[in-house]
mmCIF entry with sequence, helices, sheets and N, C-alpha, C, O atoms, coordinates in Angstrom:
data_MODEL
# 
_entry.id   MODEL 
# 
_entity.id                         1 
_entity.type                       polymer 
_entity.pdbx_number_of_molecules   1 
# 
_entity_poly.entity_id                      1 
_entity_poly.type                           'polypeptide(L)' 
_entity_poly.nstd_linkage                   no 
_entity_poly.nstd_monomer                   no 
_entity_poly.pdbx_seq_one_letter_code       
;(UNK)(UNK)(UNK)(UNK)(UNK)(UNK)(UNK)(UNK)(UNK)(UNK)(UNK)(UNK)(UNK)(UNK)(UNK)(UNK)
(UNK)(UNK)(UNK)(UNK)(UNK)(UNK)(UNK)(UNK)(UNK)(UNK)(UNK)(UNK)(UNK)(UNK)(UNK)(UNK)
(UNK)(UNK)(UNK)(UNK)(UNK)(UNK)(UNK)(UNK)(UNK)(UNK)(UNK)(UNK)(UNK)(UNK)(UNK)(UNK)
(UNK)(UNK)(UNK)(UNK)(UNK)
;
_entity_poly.pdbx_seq_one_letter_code_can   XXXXXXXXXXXXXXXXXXXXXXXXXXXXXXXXXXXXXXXXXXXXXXXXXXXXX 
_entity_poly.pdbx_strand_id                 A 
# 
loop_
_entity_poly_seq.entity_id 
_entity_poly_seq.num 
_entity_poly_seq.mon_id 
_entity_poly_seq.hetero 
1 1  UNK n 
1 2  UNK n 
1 3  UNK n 
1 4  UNK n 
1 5  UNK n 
1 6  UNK n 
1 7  UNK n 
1 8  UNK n 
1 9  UNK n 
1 10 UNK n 
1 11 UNK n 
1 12 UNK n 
1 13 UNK n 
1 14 UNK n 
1 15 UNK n 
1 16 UNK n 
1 17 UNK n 
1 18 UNK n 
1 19 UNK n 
1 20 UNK n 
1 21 UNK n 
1 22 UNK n 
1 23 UNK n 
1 24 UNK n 
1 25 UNK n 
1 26 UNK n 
1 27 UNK n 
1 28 UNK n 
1 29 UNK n 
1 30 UNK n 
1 31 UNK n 
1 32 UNK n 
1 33 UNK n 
1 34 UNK n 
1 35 UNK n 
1 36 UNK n 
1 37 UNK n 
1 38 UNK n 
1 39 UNK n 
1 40 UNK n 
1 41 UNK n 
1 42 UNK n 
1 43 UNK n 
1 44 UNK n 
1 45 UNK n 
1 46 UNK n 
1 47 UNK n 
1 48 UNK n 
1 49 UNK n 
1 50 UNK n 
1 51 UNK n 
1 52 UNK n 
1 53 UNK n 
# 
_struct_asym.id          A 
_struct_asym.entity_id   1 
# 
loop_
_struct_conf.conf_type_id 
_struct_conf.id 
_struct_conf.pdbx_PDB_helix_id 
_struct_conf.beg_label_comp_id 
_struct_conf.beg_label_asym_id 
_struct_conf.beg_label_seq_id 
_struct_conf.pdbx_beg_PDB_ins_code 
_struct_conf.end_label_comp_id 
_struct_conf.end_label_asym_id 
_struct_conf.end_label_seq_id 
_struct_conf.pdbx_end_PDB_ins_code 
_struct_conf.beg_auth_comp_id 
_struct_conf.beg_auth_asym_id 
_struct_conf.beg_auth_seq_id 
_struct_conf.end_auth_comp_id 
_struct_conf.end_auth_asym_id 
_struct_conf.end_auth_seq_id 
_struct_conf.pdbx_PDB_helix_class 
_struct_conf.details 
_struct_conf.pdbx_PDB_helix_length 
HELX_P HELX_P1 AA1 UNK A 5  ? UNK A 12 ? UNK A 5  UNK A 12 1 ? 8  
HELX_P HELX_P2 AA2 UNK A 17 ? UNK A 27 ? UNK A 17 UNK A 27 1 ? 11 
HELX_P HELX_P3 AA3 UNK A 35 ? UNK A 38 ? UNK A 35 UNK A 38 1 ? 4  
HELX_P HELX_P4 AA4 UNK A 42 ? UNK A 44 ? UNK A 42 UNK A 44 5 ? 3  
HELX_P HELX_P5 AA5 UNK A 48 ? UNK A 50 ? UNK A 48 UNK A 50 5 ? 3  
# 
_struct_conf_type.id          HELX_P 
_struct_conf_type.criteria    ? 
_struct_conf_type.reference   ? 
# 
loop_
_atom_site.group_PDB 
_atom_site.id 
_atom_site.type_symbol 
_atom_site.label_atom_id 
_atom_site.label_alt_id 
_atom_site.label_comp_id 
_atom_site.label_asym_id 
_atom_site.label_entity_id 
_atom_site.label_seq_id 
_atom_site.pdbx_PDB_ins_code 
_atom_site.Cartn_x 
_atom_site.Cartn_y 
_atom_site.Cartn_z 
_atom_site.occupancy 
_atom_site.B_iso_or_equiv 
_atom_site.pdbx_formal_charge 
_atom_site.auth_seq_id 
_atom_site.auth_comp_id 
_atom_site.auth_asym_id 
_atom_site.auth_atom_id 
_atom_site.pdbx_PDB_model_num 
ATOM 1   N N  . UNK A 1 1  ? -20.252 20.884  16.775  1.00 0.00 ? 1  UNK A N  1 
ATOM 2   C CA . UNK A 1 1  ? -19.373 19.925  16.135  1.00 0.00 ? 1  UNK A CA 1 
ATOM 3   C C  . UNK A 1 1  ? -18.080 19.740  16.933  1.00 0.00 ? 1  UNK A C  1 
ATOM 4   O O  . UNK A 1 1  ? -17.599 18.631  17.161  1.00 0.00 ? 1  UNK A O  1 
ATOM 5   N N  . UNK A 1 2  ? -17.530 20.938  17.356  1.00 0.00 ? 2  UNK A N  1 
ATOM 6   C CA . UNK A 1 2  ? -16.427 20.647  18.794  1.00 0.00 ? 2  UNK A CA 1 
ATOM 7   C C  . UNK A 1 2  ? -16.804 19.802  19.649  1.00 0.00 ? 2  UNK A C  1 
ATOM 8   O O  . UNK A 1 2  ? -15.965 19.212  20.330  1.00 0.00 ? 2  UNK A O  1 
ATOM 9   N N  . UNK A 1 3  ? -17.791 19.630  19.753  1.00 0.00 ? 3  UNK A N  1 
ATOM 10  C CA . UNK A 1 3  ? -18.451 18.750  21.306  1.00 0.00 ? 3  UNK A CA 1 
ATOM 11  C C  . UNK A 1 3  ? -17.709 17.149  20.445  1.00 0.00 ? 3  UNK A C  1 
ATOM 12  O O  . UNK A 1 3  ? -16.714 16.524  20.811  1.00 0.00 ? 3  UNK A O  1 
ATOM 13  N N  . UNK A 1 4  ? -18.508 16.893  19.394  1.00 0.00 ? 4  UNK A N  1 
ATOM 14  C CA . UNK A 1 4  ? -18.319 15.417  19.031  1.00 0.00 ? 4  UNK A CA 1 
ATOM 15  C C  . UNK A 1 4  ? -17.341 14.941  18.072  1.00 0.00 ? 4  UNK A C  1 
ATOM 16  O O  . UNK A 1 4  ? -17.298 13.820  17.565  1.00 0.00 ? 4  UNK A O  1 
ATOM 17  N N  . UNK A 1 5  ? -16.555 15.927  17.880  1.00 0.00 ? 5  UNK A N  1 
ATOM 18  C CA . UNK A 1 5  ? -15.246 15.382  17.096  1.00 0.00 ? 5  UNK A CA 1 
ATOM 19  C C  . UNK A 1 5  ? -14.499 14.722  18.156  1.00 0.00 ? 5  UNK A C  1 
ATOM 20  O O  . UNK A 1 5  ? -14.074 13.711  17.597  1.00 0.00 ? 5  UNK A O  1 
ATOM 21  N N  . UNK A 1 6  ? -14.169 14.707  19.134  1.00 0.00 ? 6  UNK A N  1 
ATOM 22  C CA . UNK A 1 6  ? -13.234 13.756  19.892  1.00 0.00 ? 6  UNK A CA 1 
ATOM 23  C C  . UNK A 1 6  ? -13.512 12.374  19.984  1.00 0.00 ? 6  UNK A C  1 
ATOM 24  O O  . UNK A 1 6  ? -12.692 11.457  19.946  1.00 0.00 ? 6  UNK A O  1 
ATOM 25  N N  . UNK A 1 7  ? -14.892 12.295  20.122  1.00 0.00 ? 7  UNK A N  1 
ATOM 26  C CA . UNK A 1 7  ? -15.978 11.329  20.336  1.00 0.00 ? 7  UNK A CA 1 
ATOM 27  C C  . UNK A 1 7  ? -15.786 10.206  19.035  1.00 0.00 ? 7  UNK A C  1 
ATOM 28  O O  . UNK A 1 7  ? -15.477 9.026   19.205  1.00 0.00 ? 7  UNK A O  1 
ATOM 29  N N  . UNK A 1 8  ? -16.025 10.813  17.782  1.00 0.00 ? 8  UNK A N  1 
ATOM 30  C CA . UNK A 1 8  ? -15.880 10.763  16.614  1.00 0.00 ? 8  UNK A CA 1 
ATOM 31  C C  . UNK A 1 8  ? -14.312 10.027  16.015  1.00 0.00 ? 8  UNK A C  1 
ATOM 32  O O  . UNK A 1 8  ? -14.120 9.076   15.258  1.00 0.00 ? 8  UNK A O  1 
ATOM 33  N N  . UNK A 1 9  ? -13.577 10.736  16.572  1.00 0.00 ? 9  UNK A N  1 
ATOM 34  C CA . UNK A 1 9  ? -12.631 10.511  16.628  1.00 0.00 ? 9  UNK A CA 1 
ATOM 35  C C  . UNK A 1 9  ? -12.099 8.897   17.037  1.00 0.00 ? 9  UNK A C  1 
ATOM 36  O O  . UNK A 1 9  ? -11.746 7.964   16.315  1.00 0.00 ? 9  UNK A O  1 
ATOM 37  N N  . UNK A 1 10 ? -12.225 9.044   18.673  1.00 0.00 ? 10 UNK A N  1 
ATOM 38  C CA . UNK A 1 10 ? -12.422 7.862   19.521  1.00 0.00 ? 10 UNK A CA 1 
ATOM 39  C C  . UNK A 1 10 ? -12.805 6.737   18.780  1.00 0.00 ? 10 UNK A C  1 
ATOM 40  O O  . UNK A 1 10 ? -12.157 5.739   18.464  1.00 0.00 ? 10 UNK A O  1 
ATOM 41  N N  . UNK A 1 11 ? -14.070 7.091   18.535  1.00 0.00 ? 11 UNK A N  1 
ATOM 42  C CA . UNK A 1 11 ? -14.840 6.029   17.893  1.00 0.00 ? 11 UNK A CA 1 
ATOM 43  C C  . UNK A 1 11 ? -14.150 5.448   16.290  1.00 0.00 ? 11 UNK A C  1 
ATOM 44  O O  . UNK A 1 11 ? -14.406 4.322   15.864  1.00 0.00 ? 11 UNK A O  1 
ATOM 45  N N  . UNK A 1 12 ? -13.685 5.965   15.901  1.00 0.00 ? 12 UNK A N  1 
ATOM 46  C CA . UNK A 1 12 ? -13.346 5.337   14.421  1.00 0.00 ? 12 UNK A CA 1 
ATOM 47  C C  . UNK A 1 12 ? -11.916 4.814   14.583  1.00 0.00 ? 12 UNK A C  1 
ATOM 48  O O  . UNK A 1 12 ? -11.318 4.126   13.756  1.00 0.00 ? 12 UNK A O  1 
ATOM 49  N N  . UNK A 1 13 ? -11.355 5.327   16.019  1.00 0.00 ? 13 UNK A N  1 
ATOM 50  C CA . UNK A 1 13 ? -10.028 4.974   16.215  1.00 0.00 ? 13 UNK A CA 1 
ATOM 51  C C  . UNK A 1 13 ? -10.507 3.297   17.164  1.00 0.00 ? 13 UNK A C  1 
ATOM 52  O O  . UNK A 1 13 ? -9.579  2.661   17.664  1.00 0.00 ? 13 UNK A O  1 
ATOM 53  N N  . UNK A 1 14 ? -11.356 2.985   17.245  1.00 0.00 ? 14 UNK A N  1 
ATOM 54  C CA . UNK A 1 14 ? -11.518 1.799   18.285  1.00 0.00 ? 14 UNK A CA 1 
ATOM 55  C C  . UNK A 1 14 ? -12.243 0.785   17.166  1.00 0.00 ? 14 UNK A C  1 
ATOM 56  O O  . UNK A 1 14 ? -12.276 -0.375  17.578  1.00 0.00 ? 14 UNK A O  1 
ATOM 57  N N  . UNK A 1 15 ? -12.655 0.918   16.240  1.00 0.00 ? 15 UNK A N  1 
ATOM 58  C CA . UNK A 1 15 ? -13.492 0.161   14.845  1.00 0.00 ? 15 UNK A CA 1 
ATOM 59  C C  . UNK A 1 15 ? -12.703 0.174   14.012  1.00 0.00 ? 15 UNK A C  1 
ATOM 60  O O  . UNK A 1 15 ? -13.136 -0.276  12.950  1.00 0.00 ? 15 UNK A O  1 
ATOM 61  N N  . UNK A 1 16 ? -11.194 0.656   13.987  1.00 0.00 ? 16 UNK A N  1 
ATOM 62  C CA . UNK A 1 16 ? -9.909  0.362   13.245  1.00 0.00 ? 16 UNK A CA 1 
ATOM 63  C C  . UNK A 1 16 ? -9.505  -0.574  14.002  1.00 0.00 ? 16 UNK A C  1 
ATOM 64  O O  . UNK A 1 16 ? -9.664  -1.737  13.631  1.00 0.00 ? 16 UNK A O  1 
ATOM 65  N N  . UNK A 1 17 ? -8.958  -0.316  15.096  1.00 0.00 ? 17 UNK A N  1 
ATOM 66  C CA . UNK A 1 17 ? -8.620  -1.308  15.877  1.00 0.00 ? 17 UNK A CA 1 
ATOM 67  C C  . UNK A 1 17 ? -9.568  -2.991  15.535  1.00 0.00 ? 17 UNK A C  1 
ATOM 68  O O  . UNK A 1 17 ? -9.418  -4.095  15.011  1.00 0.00 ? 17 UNK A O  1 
ATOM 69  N N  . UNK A 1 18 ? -10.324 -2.344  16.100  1.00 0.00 ? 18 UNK A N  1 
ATOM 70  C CA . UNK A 1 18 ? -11.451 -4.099  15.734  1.00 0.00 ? 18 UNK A CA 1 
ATOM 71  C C  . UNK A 1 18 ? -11.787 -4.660  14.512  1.00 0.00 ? 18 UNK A C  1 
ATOM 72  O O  . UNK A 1 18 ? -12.118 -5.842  14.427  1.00 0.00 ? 18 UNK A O  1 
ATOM 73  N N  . UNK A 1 19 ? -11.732 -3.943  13.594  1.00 0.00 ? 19 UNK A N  1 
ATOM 74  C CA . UNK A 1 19 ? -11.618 -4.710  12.089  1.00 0.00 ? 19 UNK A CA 1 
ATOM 75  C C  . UNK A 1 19 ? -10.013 -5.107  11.933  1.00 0.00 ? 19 UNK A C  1 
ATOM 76  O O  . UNK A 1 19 ? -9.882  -6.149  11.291  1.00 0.00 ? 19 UNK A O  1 
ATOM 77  N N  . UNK A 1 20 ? -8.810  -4.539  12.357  1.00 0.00 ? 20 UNK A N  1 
ATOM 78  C CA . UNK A 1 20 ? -7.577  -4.959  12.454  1.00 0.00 ? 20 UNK A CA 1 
ATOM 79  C C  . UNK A 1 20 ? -7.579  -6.160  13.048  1.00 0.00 ? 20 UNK A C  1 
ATOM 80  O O  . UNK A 1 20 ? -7.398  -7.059  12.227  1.00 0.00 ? 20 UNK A O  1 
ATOM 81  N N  . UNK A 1 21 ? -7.741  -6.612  14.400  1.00 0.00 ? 21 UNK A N  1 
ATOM 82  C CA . UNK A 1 21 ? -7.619  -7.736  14.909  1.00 0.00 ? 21 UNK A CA 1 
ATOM 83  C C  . UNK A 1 21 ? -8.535  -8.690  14.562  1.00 0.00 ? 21 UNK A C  1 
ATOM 84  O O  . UNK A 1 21 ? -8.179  -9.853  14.754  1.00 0.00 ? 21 UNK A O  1 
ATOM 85  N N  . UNK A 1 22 ? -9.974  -8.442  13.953  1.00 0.00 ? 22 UNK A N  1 
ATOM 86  C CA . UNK A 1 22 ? -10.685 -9.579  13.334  1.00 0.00 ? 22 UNK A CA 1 
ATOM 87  C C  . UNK A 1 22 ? -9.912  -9.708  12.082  1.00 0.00 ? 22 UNK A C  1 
ATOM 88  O O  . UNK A 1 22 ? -9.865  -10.899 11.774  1.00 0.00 ? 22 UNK A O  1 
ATOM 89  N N  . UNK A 1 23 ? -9.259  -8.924  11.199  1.00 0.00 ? 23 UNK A N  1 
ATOM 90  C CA . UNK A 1 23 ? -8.697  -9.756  9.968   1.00 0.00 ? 23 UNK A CA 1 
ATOM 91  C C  . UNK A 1 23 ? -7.323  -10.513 10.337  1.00 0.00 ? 23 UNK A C  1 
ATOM 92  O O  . UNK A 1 23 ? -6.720  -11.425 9.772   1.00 0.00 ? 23 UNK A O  1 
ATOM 93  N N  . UNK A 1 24 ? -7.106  -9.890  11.324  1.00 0.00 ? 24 UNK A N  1 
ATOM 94  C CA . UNK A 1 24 ? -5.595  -10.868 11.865  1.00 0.00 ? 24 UNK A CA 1 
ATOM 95  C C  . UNK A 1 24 ? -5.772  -12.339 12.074  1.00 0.00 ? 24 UNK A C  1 
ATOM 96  O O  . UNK A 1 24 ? -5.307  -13.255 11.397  1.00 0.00 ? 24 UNK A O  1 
ATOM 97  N N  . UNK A 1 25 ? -6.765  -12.412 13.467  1.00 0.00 ? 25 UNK A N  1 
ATOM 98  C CA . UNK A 1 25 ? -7.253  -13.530 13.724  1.00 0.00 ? 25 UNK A CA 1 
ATOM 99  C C  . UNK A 1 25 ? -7.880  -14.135 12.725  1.00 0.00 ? 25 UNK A C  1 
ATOM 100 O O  . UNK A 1 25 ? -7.283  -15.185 12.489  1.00 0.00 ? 25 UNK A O  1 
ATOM 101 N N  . UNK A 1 26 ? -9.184  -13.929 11.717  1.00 0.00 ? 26 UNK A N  1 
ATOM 102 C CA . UNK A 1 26 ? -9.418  -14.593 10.757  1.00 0.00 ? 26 UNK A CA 1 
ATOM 103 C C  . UNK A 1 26 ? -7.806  -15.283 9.768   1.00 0.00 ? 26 UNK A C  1 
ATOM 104 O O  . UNK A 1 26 ? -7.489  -16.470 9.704   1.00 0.00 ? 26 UNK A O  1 
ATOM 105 N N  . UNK A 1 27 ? -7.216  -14.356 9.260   1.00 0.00 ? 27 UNK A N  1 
ATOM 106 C CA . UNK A 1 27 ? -5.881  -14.569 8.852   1.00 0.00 ? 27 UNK A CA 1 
ATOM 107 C C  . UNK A 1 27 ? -5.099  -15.932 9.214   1.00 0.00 ? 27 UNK A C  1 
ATOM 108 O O  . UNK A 1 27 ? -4.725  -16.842 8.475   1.00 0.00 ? 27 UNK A O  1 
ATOM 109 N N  . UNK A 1 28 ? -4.986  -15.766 10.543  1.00 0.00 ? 28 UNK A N  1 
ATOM 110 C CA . UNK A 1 28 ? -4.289  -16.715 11.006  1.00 0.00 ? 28 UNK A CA 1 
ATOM 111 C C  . UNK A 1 28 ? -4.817  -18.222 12.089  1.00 0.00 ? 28 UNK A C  1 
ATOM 112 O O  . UNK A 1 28 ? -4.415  -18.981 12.970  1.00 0.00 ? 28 UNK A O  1 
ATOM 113 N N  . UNK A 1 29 ? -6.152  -17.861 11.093  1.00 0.00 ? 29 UNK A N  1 
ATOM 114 C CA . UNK A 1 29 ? -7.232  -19.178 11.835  1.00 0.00 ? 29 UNK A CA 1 
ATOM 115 C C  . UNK A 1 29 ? -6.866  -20.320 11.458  1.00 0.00 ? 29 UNK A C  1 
ATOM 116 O O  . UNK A 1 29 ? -5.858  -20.355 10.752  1.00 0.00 ? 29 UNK A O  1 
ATOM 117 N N  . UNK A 1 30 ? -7.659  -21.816 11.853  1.00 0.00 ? 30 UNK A N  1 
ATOM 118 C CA . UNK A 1 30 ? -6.677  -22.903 11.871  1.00 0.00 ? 30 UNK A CA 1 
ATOM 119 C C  . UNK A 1 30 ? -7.551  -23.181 9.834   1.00 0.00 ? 30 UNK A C  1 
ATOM 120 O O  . UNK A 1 30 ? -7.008  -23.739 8.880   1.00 0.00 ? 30 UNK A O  1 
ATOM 121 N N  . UNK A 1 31 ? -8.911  -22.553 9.887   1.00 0.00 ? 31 UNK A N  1 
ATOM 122 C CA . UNK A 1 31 ? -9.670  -22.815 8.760   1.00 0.00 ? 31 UNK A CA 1 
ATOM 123 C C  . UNK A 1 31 ? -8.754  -22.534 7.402   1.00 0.00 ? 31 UNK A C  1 
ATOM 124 O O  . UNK A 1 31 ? -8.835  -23.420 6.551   1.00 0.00 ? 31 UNK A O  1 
ATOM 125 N N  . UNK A 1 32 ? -7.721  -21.181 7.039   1.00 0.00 ? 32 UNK A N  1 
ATOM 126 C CA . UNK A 1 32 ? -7.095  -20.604 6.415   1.00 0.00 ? 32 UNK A CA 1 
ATOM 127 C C  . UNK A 1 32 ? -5.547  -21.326 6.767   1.00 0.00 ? 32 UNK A C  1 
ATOM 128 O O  . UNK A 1 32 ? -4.534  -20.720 6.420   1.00 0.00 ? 32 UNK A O  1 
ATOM 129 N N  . UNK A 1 33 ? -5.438  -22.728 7.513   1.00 0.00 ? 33 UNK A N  1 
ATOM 130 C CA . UNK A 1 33 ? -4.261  -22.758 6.607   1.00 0.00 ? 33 UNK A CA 1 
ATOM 131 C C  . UNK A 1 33 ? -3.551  -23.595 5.829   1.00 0.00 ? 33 UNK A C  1 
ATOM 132 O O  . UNK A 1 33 ? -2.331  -23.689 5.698   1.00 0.00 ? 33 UNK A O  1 
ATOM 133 N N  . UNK A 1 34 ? -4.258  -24.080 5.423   1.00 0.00 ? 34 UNK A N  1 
ATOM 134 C CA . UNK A 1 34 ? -3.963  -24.734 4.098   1.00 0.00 ? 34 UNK A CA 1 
ATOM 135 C C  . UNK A 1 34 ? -3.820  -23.691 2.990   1.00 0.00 ? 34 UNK A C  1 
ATOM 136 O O  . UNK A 1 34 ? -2.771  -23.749 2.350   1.00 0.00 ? 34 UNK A O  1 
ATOM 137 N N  . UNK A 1 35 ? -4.829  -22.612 2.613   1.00 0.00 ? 35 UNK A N  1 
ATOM 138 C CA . UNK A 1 35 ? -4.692  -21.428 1.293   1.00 0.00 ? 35 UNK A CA 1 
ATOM 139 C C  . UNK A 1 35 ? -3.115  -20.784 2.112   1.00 0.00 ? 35 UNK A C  1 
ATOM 140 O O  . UNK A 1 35 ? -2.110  -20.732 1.403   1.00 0.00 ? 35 UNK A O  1 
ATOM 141 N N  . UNK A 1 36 ? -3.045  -20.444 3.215   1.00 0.00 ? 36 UNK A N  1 
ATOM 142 C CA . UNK A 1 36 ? -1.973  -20.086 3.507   1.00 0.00 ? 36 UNK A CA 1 
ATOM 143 C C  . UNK A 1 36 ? -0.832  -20.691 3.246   1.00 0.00 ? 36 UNK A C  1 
ATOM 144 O O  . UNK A 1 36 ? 0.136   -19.931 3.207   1.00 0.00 ? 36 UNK A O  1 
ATOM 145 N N  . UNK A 1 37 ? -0.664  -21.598 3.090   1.00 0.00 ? 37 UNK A N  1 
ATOM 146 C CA . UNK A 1 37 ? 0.646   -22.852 3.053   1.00 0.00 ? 37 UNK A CA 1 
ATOM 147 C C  . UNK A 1 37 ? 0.767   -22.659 0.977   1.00 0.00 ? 37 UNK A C  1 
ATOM 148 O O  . UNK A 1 37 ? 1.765   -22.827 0.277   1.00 0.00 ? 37 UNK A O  1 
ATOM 149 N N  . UNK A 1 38 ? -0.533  -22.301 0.581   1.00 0.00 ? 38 UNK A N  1 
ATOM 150 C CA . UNK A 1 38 ? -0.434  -22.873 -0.893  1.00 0.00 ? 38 UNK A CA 1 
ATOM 151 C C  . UNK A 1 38 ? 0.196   -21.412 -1.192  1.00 0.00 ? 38 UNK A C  1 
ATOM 152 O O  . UNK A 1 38 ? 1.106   -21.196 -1.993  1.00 0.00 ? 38 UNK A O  1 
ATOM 153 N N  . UNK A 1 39 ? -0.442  -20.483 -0.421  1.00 0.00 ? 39 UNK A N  1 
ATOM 154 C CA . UNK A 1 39 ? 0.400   -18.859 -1.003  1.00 0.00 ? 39 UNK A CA 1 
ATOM 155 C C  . UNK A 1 39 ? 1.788   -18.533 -0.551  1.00 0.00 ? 39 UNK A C  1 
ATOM 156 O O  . UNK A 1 39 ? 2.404   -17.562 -0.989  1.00 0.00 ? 39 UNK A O  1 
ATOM 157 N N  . UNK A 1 40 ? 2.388   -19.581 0.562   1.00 0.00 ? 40 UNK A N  1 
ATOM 158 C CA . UNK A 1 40 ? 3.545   -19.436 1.001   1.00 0.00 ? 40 UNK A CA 1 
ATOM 159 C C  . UNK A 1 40 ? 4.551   -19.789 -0.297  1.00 0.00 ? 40 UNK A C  1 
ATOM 160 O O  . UNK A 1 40 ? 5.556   -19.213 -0.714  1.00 0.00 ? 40 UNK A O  1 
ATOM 161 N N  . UNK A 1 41 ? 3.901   -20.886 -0.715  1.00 0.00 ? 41 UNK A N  1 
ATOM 162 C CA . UNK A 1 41 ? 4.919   -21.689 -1.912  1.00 0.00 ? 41 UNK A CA 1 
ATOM 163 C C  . UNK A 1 41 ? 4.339   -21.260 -3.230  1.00 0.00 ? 41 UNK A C  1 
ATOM 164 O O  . UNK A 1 41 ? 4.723   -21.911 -4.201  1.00 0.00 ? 41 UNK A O  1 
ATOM 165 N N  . UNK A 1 42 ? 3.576   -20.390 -3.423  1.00 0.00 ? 42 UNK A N  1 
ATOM 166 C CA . UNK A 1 42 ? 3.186   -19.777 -4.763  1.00 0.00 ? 42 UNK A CA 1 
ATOM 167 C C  . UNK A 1 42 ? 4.908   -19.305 -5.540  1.00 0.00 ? 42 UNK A C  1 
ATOM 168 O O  . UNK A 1 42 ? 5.287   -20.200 -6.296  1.00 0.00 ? 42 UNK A O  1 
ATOM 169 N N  . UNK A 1 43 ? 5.669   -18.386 -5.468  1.00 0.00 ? 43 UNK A N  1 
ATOM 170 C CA . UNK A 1 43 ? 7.043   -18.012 -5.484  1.00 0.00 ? 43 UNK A CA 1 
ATOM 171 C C  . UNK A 1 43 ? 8.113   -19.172 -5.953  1.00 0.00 ? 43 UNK A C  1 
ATOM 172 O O  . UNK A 1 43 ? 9.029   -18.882 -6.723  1.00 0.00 ? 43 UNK A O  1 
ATOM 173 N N  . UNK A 1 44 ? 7.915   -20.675 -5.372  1.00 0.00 ? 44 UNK A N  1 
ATOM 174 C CA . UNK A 1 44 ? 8.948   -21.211 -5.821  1.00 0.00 ? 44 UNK A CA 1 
ATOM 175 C C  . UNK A 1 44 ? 7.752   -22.633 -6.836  1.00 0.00 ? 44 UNK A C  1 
ATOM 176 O O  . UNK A 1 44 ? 7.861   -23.855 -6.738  1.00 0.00 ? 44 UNK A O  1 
ATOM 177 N N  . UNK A 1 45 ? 6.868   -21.947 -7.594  1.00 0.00 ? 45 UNK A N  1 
ATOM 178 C CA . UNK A 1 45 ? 6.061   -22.687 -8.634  1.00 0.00 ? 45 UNK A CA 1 
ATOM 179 C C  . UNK A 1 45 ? 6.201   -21.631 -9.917  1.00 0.00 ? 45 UNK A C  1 
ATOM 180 O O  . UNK A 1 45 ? 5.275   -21.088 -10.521 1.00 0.00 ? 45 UNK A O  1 
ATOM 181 N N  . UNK A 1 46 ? 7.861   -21.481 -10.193 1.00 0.00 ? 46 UNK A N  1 
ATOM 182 C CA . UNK A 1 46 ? 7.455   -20.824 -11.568 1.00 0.00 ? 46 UNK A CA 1 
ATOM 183 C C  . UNK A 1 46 ? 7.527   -22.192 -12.924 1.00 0.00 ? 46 UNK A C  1 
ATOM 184 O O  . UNK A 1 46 ? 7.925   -23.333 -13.161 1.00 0.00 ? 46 UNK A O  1 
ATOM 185 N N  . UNK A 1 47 ? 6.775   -20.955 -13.515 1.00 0.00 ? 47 UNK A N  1 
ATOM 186 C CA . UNK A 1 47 ? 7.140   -21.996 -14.833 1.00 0.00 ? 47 UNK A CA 1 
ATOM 187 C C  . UNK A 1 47 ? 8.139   -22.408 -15.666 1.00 0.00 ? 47 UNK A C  1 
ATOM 188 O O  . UNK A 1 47 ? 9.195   -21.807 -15.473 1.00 0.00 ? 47 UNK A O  1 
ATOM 189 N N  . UNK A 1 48 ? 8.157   -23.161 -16.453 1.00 0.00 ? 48 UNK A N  1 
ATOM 190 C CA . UNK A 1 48 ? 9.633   -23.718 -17.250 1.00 0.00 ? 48 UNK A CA 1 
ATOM 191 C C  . UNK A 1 48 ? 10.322  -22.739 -17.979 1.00 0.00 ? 48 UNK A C  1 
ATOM 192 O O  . UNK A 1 48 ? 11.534  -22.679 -18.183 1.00 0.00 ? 48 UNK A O  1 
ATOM 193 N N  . UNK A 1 49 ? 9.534   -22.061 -18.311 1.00 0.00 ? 49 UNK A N  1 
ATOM 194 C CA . UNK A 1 49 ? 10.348  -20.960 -19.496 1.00 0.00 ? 49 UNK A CA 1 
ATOM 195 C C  . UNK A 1 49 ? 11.362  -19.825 -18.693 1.00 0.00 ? 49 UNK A C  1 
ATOM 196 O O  . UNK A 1 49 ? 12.152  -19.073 -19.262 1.00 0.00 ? 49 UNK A O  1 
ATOM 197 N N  . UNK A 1 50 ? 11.093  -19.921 -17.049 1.00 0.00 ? 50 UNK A N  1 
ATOM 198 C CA . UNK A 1 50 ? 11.506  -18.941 -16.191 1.00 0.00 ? 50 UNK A CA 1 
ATOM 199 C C  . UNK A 1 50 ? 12.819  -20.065 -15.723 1.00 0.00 ? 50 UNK A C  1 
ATOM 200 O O  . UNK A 1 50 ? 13.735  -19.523 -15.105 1.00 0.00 ? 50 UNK A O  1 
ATOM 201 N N  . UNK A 1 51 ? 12.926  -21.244 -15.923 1.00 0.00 ? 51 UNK A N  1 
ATOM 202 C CA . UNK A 1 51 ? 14.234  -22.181 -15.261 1.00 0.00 ? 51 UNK A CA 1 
ATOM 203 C C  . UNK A 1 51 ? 15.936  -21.966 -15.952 1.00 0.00 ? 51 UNK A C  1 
ATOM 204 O O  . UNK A 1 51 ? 16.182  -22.256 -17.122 1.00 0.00 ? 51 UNK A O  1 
ATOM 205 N N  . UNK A 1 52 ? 16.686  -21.573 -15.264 1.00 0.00 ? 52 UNK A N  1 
ATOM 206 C CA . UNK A 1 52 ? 18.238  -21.379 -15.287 1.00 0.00 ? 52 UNK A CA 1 
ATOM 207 C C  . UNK A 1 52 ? 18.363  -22.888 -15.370 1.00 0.00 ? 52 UNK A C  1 
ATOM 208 O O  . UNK A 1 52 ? 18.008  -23.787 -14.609 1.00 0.00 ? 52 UNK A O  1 
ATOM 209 N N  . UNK A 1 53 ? 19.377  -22.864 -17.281 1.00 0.00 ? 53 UNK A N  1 
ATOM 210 C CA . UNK A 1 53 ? 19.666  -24.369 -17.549 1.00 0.00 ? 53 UNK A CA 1 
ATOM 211 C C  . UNK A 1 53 ? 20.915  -24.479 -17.115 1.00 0.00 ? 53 UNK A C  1 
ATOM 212 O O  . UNK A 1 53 ? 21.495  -25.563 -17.171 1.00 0.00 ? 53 UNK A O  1 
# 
């Protein structure tokens, strides 16, 4: 098990990496941004009962 823990290691440290940058890039694809634009302005859509008269 000494032999392949580094290995092991390596390996789950490089498939973090690559699921990190595929959700980035998915994230910030041209497909996602419109939902992006609608969650930017989610924050200034409160409702009436929340409005300073």
């Amino acid at each position: 098990m000494q032999f392949i823990a580094p290995y092991l290691s390596a390996l789950s440290t490089i498939l973090g990496l690559l699921f990190f940058v595929g959700i980035a890039m998915w994230a910030w694809s041209d497909g996602r941004k419109s939902a992006n634009q609608q969650s930017a302005n989610l924050p200034f859509a409160l409702p009436d009962e929340y409005k300073k008269d």
